[in-house]
C-alpha positions as CSV (number, residue, x, y, z in Angstrom):
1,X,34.0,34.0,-45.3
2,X,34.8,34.7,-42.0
3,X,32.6,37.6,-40.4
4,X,34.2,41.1,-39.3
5,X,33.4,42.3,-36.1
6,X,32.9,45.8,-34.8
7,X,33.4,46.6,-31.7
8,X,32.3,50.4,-30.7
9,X,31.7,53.0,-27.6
10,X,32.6,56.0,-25.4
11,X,35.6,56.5,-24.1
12,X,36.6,53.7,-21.3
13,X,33.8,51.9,-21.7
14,X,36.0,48.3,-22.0
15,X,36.3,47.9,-25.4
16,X,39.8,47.1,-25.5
17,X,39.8,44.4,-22.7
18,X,36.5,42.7,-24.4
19,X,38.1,43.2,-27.9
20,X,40.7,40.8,-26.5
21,X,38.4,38.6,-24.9
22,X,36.8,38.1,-28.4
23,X,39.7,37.4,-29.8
24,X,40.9,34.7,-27.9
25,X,37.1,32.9,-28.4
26,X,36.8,33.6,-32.2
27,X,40.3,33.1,-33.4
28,X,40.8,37.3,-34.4
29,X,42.8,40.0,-34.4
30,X,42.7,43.5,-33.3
31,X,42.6,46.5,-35.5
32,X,42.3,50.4,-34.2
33,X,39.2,52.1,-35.0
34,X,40.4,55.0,-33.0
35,X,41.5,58.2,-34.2
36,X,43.8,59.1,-31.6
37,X,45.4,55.5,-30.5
38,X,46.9,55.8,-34.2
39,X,50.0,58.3,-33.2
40,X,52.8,57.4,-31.8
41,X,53.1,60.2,-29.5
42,X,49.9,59.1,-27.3
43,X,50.5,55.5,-25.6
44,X,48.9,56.5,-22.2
45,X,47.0,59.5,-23.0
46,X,44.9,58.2,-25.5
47,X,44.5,54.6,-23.5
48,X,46.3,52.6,-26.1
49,X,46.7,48.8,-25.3
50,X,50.2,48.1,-23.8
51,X,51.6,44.9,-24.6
52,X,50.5,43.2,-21.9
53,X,47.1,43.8,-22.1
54,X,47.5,42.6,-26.0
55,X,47.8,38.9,-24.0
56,X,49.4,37.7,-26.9
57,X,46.8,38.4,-29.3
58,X,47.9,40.4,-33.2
59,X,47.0,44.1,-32.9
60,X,46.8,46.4,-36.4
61,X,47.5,49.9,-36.7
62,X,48.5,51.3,-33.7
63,X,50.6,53.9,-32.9
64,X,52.1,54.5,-36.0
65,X,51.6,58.0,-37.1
66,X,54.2,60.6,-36.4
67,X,52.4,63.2,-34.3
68,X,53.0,66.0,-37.3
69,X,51.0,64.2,-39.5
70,X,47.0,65.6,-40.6
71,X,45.9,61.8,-40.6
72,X,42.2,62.0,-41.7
73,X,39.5,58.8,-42.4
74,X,40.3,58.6,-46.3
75,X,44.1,58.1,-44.9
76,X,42.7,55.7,-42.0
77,X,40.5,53.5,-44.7
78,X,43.4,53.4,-47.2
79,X,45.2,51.3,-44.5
80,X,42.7,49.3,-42.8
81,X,41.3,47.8,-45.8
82,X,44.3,45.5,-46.6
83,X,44.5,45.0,-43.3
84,X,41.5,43.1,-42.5
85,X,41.4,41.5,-46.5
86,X,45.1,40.2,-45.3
87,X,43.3,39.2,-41.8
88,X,40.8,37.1,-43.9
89,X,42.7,35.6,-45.9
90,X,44.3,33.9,-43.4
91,X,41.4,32.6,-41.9
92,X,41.6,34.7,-38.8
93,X,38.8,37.0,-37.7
94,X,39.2,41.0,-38.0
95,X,38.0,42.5,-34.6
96,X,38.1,46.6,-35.3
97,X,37.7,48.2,-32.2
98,X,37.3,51.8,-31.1
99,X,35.3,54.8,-30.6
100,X,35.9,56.6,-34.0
101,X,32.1,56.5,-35.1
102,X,32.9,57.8,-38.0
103,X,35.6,55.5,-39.1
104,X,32.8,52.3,-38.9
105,X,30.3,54.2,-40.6
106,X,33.2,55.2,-43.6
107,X,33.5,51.1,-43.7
108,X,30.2,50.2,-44.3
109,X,28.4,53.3,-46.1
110,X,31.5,54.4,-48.3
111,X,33.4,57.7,-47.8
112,X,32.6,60.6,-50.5
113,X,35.6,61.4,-53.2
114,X,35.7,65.1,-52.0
115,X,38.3,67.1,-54.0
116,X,41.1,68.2,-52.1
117,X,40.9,71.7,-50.5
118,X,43.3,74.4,-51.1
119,X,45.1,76.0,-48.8
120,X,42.8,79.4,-49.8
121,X,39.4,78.2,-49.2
122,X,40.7,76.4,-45.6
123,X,42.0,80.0,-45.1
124,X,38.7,82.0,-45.9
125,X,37.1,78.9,-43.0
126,X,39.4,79.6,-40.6
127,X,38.7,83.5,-41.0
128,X,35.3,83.4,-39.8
129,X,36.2,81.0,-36.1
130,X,39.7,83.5,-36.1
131,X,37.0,87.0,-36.6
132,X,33.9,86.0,-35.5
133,X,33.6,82.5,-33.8
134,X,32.4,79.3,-33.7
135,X,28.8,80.5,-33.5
136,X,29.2,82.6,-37.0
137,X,30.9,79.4,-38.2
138,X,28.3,77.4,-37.4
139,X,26.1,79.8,-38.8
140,X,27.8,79.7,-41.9
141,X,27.7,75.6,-42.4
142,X,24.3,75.8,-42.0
143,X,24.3,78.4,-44.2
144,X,25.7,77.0,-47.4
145,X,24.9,72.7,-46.4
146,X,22.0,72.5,-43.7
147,X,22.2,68.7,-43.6
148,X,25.9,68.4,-43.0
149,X,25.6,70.7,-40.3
150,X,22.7,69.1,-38.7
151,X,24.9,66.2,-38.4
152,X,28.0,68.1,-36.1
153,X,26.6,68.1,-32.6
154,X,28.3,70.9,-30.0
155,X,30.5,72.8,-31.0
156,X,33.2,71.0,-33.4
157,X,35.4,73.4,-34.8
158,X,37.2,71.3,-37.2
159,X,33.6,69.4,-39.2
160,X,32.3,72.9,-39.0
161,X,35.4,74.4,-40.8
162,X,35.8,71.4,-43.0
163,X,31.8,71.7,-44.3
164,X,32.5,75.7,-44.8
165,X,35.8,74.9,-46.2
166,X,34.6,72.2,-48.7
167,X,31.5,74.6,-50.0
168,X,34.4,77.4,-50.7
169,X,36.3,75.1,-52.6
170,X,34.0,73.6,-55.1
171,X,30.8,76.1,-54.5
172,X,29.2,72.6,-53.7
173,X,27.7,71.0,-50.3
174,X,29.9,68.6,-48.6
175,X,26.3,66.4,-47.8
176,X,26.2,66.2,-51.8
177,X,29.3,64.8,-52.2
178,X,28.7,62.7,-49.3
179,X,25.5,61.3,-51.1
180,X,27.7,59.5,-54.2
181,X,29.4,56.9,-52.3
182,X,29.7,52.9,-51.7
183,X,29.8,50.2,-48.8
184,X,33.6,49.3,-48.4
185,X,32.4,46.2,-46.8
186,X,28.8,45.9,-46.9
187,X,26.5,45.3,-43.6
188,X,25.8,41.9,-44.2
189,X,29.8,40.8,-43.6
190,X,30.1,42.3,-40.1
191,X,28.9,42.1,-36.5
192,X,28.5,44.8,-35.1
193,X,28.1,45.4,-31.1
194,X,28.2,48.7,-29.4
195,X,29.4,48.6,-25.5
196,X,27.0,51.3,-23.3
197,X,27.7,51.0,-19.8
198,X,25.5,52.8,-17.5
199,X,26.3,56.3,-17.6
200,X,27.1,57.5,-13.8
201,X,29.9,53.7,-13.9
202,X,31.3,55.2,-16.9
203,X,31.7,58.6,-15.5
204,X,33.4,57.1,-12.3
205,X,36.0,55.0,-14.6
206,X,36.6,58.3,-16.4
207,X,37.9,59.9,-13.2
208,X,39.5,57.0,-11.9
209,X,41.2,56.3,-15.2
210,X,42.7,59.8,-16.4
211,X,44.1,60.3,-12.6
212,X,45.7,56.6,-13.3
213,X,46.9,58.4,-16.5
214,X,48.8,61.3,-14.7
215,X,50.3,58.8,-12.3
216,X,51.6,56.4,-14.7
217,X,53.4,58.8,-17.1
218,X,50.8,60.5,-19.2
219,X,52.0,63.6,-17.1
220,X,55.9,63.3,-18.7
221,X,53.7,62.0,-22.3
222,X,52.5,65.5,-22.3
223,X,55.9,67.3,-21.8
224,X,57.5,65.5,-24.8
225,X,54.2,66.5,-27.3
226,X,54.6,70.0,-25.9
227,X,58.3,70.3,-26.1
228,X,57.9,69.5,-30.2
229,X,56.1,72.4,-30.6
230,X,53.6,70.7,-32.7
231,X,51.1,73.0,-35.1
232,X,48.1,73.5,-32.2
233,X,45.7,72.9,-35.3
234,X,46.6,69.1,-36.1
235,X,44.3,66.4,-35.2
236,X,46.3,65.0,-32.5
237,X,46.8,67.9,-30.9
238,X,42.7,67.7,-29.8
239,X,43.4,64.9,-27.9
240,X,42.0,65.1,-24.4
241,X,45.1,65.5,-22.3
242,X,46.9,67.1,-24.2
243,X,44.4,70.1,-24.6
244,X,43.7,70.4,-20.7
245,X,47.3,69.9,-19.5
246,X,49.1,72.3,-21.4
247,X,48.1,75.4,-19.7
248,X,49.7,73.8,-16.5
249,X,53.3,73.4,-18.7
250,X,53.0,77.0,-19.4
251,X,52.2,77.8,-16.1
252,X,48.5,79.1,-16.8
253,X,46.5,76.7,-14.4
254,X,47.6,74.4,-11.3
255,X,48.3,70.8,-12.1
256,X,44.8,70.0,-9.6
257,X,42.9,72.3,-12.1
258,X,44.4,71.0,-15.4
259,X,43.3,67.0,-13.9
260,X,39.6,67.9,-13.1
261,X,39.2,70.1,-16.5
262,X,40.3,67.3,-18.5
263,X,38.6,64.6,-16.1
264,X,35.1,66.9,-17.5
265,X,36.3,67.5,-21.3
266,X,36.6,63.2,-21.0
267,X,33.1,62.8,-19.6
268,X,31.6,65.4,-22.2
269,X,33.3,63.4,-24.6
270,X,31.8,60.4,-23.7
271,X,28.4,62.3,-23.5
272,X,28.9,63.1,-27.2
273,X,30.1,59.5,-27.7
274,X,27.0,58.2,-26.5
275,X,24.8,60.8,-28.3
276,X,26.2,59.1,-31.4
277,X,26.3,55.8,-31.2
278,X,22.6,55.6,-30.2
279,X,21.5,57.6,-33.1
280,X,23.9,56.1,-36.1
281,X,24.5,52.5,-34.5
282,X,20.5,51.2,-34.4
283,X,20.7,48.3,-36.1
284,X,24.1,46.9,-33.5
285,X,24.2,45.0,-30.9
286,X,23.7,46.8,-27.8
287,X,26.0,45.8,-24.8
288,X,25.1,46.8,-21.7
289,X,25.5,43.7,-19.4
290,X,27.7,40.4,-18.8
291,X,25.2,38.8,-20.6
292,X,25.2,41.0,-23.3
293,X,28.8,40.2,-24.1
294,X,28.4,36.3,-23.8
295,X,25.8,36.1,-25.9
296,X,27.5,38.3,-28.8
297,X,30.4,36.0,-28.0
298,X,28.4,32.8,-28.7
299,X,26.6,34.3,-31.9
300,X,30.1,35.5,-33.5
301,X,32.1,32.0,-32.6
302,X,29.1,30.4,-34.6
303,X,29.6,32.9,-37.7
304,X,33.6,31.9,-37.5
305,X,32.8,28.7,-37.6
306,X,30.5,28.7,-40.4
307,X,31.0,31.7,-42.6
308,X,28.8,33.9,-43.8
């Protein structure tokens, strides 16, 4: 069979662009691995690929979740996995690209069965951040599932609240649920490359890019989000750009301010980004060079052409 290729890194790193290029050399198509480029509501703010840059080349789940939606990884590997068994079977290459870590390592180690939580045990979560914090909350993960917790670096409110949450629920550890679970498409059917510029380039595209944003409508983007008066706790509503912009619509913070706040929230991201990839993602290809990319290219045209 054909081989499926992941493509993975921080924030503006090129994946997109190369994701294309590979594409065009391996005969594939394009499917989001990115938790935010999935709603509809965030075409510029979360970088999505505008047609043109698609250059004619398929592209899979993007933008098509309705902003009010609690879309979660279960929800994302429900869909992707037709997806790229269609994308096989017709003899094409599947290409997933993004910077969702945790949405390749669902694909390839399995996603744990966890019972669904009720609306009382989120409720007795969200008490602690609401009363006492994100530090008590942390406190409280590590608390009742050490391992999980280990595994949330910064401060993450909504891992933190889901580990707390989970262990209220079923009065067992999330990491033990975690434990019982099964490839989805098992290492030895993908190729896996991570891109890692060098860190000070990356930054510099970070500023250039977001200001690029603003200027090309991400600005107006933010107006319609904020004027549907979405539920602040959904998962789109942590987009970068959205979080950092909003004080300026309600007149909190100057539109100068708002820009360089989320220009920094962008490169921490990234920072965190980077933080994971080089401790889950050991065993990928690293790209950090021209060279780098041809020779992934060259290796994964030779898998397409003779299977795996």
């Amino acid at each position: 069979m054909k081989p499926v290729l992941f493509i993975a890194g921080p924030t503006a790193s090129g994946k997109s662009a190369w994701a294309v290029e590979l594409a065009k050399t391996v005969g594939g198509e394009i499917i989001n691995a990115d938790a935010m480029q999935v709603y509809a509501d965030l075409q510029i703010l979360s970088a999505r690929p505008e047609q043109g840059e698609m250059a004619g080349v398929p592209h899979h789940l993007f933008g098509h979740i309705a902003g009010d939606v609690r879309y979660s990884t279960g929800q994302w590997l429900r869909e992707v996995v037709p997806v790229i068994l269609d994308v096989l079977a017709r003899g094409r290459v599947p290409i997933l690209t993004g910077g969702t870590g945790l949405y390749f390592k669902a694909l390839t180690d399995g996603l744990a069965q966890v019972p669904a939580v009720e609306r009382a045990a989120m409720a007795r979560a969200q008490a602690i951040l609401d009363n006492d914090g994100i530090g008590a909350l942390r406190k409280r993960a590590e608390a009742v599932d050490g391992a999980a917790a280990a595994r949330v670096l910064g401060d993450d409110p909504q891992r933190l609240l889901r580990i707390v949450s989970v262990h209220a629920q079923t009065g067992r550890a999330l990491s033990d649920w975690q434990s019982a679970t099964r490839p989805i498409i098992p290492k030895r059917f993908c190729k896996r490359a991570v891109l890692l510029p060098e860190r000070a380039l990356l930054y510099e595209r970070i500023n250039d890019r977001f200001g690029a944003m603003v200027d090309s409508g991400g600005l107006d983007e933010a107006k319609r989000v904020f004027a549907k008066d979405y539920d602040p706790s959904l998962p789109m509503m942590k987009a970068i750009g959205l979080q950092q912009l909003f004080p300026y619509l309600r007149a909190e913070m100057e539109l100068e301010a708002a820009i360089e706040l989320a220009k920094r929230d962008t490169r921490r991201l990234a920072k965190r980004q980077f933080t994971w990839f080089r401790g889950q993602a050991k065993d990928w290809d690293v790209i950090e060079t021209e060279a780098d990319k041809a020779e992934f290219a060259r290796n994964s045209l030779s898998k397409a052409r003779g299977g795996l």
